[in-house]
ZAMARGU-4260 file (C-alpha; in steps of 0.2 Angstrom, whole numbers, plus 5000, padded with zeros to 4 digits):
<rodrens>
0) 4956/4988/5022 | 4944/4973/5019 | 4946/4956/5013 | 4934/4950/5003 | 4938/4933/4995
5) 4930/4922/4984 | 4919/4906/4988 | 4932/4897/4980 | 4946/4906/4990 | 4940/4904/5007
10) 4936/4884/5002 | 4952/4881/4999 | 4960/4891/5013 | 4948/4881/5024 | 4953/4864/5014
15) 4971/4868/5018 | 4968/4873/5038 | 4959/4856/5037 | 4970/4844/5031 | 4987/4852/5043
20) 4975/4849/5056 | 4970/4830/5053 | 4990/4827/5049 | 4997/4814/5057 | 5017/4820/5058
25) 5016/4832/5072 | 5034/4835/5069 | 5031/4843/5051 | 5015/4852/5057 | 5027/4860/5071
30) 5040/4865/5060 | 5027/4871/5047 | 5020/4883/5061 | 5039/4890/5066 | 5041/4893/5049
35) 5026/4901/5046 | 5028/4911/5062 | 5044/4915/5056 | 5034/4922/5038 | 5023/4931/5049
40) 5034/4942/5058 | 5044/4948/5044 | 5026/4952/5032 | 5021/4961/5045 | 5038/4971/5046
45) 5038/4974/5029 | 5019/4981/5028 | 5021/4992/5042 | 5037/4999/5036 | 5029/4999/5015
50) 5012/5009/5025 | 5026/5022/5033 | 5036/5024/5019 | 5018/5029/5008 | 5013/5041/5023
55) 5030/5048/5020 | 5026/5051/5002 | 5010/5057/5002 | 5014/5069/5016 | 5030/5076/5005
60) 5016/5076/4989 | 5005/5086/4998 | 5018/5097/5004 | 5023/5100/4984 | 5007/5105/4980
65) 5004/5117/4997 | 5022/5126/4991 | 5017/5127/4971 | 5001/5137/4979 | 5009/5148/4988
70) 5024/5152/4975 | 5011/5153/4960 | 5013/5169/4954 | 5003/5180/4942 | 5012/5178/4925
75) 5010/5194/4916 | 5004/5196/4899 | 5012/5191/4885 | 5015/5204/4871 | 5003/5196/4860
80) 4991/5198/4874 | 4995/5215/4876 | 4996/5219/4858 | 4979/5211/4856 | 4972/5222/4870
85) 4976/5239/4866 | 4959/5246/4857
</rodrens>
């Protein structure tokens, strides 16, 4: 997956990075970056188990589909269709 964000997006991004890095209180900057380290951690958790759990899905969906091949059946005709057929 790709990123693409705006001009306006990646101004502000760069804006914010700028202003914690000119910050003077280097003990709010360090606990700013535990906690965002912290944030981190469990996103990445959370988008590795959401990505497994949609594998999961998709596997069992295709897995639907292969068994409704297999146990589609020829219906026989209906009486209408065989009353309709007789010439």
């Amino acid at each position: 997956m790709i990123i693409s964000p705006s001009l306006e997006e990646e101004f502000s991004l760069e804006k914010d990075a700028k202003a914690i890095m000119e910050d003077d209180q280097h003990d709010q900057i360090a606990e700013l970056c535990a906690q965002l380290s912290k944030q981190n951690w469990y996103q990445q958790r959370i988008i590795k188990q959401a990505t497994a759990h949609i594998l999961e899905l998709e596997a069992k969906i295709e897995c639907y589909d292969f068994l409704d091949e297999l146990t589609k059946k020829e219906k026989p005709p209906s009486f209408w269709q065989r009353f309709l057929k007789r010439d």
